[in-house]
C-alpha positions as CSV (number, residue, x, y, z in Angstrom):
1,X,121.0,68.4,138.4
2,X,124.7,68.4,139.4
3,X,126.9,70.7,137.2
4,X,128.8,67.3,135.5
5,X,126.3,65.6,135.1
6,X,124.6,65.1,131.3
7,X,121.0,63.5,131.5
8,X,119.3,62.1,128.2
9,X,117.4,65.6,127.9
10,X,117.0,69.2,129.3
11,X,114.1,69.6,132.2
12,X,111.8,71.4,130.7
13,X,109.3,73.3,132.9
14,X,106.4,75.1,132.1
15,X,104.7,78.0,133.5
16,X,101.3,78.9,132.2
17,X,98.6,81.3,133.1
18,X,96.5,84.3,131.8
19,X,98.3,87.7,131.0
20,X,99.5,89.2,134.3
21,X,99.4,86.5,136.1
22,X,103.1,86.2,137.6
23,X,104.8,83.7,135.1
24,X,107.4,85.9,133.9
25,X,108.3,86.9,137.7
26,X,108.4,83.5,138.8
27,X,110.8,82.5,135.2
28,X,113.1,84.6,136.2
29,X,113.1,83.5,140.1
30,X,113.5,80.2,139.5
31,X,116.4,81.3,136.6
32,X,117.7,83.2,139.1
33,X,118.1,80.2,141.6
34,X,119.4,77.3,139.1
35,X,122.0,79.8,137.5
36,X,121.1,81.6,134.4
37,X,124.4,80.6,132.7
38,X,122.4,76.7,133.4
39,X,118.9,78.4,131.8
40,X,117.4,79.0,128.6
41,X,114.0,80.9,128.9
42,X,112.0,80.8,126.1
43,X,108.2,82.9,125.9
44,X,105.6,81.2,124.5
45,X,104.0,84.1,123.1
46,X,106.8,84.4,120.8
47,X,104.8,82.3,118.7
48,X,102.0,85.0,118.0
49,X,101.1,84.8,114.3
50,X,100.1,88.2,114.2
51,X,100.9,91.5,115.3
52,X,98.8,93.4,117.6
53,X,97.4,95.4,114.9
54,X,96.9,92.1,113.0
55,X,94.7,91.1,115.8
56,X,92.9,93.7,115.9
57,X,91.9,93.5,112.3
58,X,91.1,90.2,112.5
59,X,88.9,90.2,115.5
60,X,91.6,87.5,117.3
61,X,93.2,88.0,120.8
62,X,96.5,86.5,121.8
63,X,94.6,83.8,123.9
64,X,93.5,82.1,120.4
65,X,95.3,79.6,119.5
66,X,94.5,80.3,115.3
67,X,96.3,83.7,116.4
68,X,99.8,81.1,117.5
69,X,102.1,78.9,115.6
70,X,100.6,76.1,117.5
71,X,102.2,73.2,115.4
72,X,106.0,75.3,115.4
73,X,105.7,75.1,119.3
74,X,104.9,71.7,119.6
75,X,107.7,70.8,117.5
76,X,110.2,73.3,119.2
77,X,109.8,71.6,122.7
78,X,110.2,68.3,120.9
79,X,113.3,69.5,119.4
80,X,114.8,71.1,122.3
81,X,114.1,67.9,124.4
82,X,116.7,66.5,121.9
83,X,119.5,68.7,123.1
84,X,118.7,70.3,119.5
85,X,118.5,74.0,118.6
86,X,115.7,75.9,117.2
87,X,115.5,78.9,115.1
88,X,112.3,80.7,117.5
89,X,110.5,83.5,116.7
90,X,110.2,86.9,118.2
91,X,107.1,89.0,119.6
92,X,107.4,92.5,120.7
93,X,105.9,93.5,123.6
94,X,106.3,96.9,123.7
95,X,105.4,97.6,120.1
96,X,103.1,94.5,119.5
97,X,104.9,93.4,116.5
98,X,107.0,90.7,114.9
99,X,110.6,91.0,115.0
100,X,113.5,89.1,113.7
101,X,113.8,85.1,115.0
102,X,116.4,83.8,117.3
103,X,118.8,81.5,117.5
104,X,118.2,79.3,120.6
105,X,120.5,76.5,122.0
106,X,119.4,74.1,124.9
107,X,120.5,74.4,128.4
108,X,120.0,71.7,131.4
109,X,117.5,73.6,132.4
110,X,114.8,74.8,129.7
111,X,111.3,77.3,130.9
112,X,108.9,78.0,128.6
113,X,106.5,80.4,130.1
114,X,103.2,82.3,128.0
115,X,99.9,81.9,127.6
116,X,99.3,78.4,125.5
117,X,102.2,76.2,126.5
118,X,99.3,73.4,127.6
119,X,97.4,73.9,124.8
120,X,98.2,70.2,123.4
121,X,98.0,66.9,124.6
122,X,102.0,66.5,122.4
123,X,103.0,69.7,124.1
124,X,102.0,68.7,127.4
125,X,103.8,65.8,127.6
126,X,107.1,67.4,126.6
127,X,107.1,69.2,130.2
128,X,108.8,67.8,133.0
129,X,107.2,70.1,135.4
130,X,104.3,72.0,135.0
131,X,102.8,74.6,136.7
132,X,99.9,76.6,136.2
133,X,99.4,80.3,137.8
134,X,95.8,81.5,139.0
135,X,96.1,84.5,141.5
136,X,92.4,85.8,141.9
137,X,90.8,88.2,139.8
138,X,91.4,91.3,141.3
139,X,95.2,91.0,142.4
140,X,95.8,89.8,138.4
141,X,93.7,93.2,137.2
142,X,96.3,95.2,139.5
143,X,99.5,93.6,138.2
144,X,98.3,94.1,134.8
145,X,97.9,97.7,135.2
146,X,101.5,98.1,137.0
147,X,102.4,96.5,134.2
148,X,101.0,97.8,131.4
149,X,101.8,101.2,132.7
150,X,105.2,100.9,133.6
151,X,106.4,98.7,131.8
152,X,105.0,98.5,128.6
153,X,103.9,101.9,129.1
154,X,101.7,104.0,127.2
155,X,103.1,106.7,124.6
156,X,102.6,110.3,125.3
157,X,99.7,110.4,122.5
158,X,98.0,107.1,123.9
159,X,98.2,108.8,127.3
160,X,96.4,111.9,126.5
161,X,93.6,109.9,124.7
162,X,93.3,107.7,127.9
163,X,93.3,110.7,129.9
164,X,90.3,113.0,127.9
165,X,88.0,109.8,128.1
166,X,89.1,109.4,132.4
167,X,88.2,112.6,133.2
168,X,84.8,112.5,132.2
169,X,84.6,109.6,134.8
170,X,85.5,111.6,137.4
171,X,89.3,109.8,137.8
172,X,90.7,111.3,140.6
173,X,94.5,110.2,139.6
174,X,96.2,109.3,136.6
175,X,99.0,106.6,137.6
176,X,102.4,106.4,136.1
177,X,101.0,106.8,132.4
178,X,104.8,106.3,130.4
179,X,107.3,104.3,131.3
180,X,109.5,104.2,134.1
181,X,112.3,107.2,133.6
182,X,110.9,108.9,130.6
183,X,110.1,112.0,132.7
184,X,109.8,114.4,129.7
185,X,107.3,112.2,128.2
186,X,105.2,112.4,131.4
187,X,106.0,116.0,132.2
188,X,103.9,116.5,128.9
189,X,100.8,114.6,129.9
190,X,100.8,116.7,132.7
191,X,100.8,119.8,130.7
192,X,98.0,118.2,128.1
193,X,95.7,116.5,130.4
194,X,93.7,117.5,133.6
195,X,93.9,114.9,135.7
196,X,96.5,115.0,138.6
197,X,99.5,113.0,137.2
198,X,101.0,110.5,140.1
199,X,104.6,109.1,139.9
200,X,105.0,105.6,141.0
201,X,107.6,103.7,139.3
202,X,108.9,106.3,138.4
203,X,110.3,107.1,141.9
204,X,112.5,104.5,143.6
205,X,115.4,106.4,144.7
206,X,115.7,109.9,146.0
207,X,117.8,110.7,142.6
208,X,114.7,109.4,140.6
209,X,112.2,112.1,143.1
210,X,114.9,114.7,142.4
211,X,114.1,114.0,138.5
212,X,110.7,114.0,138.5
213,X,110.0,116.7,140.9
214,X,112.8,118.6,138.8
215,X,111.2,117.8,135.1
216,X,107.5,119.1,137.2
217,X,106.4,115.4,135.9
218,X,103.7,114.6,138.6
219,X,101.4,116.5,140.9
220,X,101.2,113.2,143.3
221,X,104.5,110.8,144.4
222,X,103.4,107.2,145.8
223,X,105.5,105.9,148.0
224,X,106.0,103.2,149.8
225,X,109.1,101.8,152.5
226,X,109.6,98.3,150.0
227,X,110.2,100.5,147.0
228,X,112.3,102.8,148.8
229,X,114.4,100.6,150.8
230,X,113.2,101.4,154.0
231,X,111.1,104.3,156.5
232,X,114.1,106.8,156.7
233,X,114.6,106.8,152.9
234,X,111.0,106.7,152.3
235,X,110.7,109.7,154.7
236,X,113.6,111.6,153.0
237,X,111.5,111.4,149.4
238,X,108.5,112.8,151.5
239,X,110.2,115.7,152.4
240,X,112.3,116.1,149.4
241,X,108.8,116.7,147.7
242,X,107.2,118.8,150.2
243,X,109.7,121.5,149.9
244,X,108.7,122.2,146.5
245,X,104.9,121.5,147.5
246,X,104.2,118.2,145.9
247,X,101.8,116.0,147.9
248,X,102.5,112.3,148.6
249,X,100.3,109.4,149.2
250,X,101.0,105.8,150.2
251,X,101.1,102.8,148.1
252,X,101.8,98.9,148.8
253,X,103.2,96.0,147.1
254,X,100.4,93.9,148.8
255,X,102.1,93.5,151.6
256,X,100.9,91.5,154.7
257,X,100.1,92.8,158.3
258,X,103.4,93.4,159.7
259,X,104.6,95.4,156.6
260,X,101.7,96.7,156.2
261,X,101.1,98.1,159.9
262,X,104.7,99.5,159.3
263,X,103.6,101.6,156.8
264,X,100.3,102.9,158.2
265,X,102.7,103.7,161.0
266,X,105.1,105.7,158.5
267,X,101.6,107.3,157.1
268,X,100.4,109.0,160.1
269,X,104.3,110.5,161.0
270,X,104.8,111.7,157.7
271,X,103.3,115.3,157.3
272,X,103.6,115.1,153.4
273,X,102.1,111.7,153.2
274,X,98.5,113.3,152.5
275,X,95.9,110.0,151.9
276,X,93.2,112.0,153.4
277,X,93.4,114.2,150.2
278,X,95.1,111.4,147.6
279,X,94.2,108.3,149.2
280,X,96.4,105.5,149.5
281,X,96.7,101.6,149.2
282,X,97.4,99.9,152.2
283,X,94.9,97.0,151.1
284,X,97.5,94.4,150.9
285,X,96.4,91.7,153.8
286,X,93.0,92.1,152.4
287,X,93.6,90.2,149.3
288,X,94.5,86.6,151.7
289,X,92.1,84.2,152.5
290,X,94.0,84.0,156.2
291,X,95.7,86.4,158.1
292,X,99.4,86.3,159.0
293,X,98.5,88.0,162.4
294,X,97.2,86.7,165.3
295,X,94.6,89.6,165.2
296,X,93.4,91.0,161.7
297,X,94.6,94.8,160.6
298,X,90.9,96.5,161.2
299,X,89.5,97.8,157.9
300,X,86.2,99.7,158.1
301,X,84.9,101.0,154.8
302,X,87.9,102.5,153.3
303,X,89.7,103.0,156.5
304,X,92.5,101.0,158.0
305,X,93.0,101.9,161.3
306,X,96.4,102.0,163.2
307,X,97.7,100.0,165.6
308,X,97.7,101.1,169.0
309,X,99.8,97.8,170.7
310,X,103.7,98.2,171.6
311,X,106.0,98.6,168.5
312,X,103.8,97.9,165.0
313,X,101.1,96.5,167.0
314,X,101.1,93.2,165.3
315,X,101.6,89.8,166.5
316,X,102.0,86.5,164.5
C-alpha cells in the first residue's frame, strides 16, 4: 500500500495456529518488513475470559472458545475495519492473568494473530489475508519448550518442583529452567535440585558466559555458531568455560545440512564441546521432508557422522 495512499479500510491479516506454533515470530517479521510505525498487532488471546488459574478451576483451556470473549472479537475486527478504535483487553503471559485494557488505534496494516481468530464464519470474513500455521508435531513440542522455558520461564519454586518429579525419570539435563538473564534465580535451582542445570538462552554472548559461569548457574553451556555469531566466538565461549571446568555440548536452531555440517565440524575441534558425555542436537535436517543437499547428512541411531569431503563436505 503506498505510504499516501488511504484505502476504504486497514488489511487485516490473520495468523492462526496452536500454541507454539510460530505466529508470533512470523507477526513480528512481517511487522518488521511493512514498517511497524505502518502496523498495529493485536493478540487474539487477549481476549481470554479467564485467567490461568480461572481455567484451571474450571476445567477450560485457552483453546475453548466459552474460555474467550468470542462476540467482543468479532466486533473488534468489525470495528477496526472501520478505521475505528477499540478499547482491547489484556492477557498476561507471563503471570496468566488479566491486566488493564488498551487503547488501540488502526493502522494500514492491522495482524491479529492467537489461537481463535477463525473461529467464526463473521470473523473470518473480516481478514483480508489469512494464514494458518501447522509445523509438525514434534518441531511445535520443541519451540514450545524453548519457549516456555525461556521465555515465559519457570519461577525458582516451579523449577525445583519440576526438577524433584525429573529426576526420578532418570532426566539427564535440566534445560534453561528461569528466564533468560536471571542468573541468581537459576544459580539457586542448581543449589536445590540434582539434576545437571544447562544454560542455553541464557548464553549468547561471551559477557552472558562470563555471568553465568561467574554466578556458578549451570553445570552444562549449549552452544551453538547461530546463537553466537559465528565458530570463533562460539569457540571463545568453549574455552572461556573450560578454564573454570564447565563442560559444553552442542545445540541447533534446526538448521539444514550446510549449517548443520558446520557445526558437527566445530564439535569435533572443540575439546570442551563434550556430546559424548552431554549429548547434543544437531538433528536439525532431520525434521524436512527433502534434503537441501545433494547427499543426505548420515544419521545412524543417535549418531551423525562428519563429513569427510573438501570444506563442510556438503553440496547443494
Amino acid at each position: 500500500m503506498p505510504k499516501n495512499r488511504r484505502v476504504d479500510h486497514p488489511v487485516i491479516l490473520g495468523i492462526v495456529g496452536d500454541s507454539a506454533a510460530g505466529k508470533t515470530t512470523l507477526t513480528e517479521g512481517i511487522a518488521q518488513i511493512l514498517g511497524e510505525e505502518r502496523v498495529a498487532v493485536i493478540c487474539t488471546d487477549d481476549y481470554h475470559r479467564y485467567s490461568r488459574t480461572e481455567r484451571g478451576q474450571n476445567g477450560l483451556s485457552a483453546l475453548d472458545p466459552l474460555a474467550n470473549y468470542i462476540d467482543i472479537l468479532e466486533q473488534h475486527i468489525q470495528l477496526l475495519r472501520q478505521w475505528q478504535p477499540i478499547l482491547k483487553p489484556v492477557y498476561n503471559h507471563e503471570g496468566g492473568t488479566l491486566d488493564s485494557p488498551e487503547y488501540v488505534e488502526p493502522k494500514p496494516y492491522i495482524i491479529l494473530e492467537g489461537l481463535l481468530g477463525y473461529w467464526t464464519r463473521s470473523m473470518r470474513a473480516g481478514y483480508d489475508v489469512k494464514v494458518y500455521l501447522e509445523p509438525t508435531e514434534e518441531l511445535r513440542r520443541r519451540w514450545k519448550v524453548q519457549r516456555d522455558t525461556a521465555k515465559r520461564g519457570y519461577t525458582v519454586e516451579q523449577a525445583v518442583w519440576t526438577a524433584a518429579r525429573l529426576e526420578k525419570l532418570d532426566v539427564v539435563l535440566f534445560e534453561q529452567p528461569t528466564r533468560r538473564g536471571d542468573h541468581l534465580a537459576m544459580a539457586e535451582v542448581r543449589r536445590r535440585c540434582g539434576i545437571p542445570i544447562m544454560a542455553d538462552e541464557s548464553v549468547f554472548t561471551a559477557q552472558d558466559a562470563y555471568d553465568v559461569l561467574r554466578q556458578q548457574a549451570a553445570d552444562v553451556l549449549s552452544l551453538y555458531p547461530g546463537k553466537h555469531g559465528g565458530i570463533r566466538a562460539t569457540q571463545h565461549i568453549a574455552k572461556m568455560a573450560e578454564a573454570v571446568g564447565v563442560p559444553c555440548t552442542i545445540g541447533s536452531n534446526l538448521e539444514r545440512e550446510v549449517a548443520t555440517a558446520a557445526m558437527a565440524h566445530v564439535t569435533v575441534a572443540t575439546a570442551n564441546i563434550q556430546c559424548e558425555r552431554y549429548p547434543g542436537d544437531l538433528i536439525g535436517p532431520v525434521y524436512y521432508e527433502k534434503p537441501l543437499a545433494r547427499e543426505p547428512l548420515c544419521y545412524q541411531a543417535d549418531r551423525l557422522w562428519v563429513p569427510e569431503k573438501p570444506g563442510l563436505g556438503v553440496t547443494v
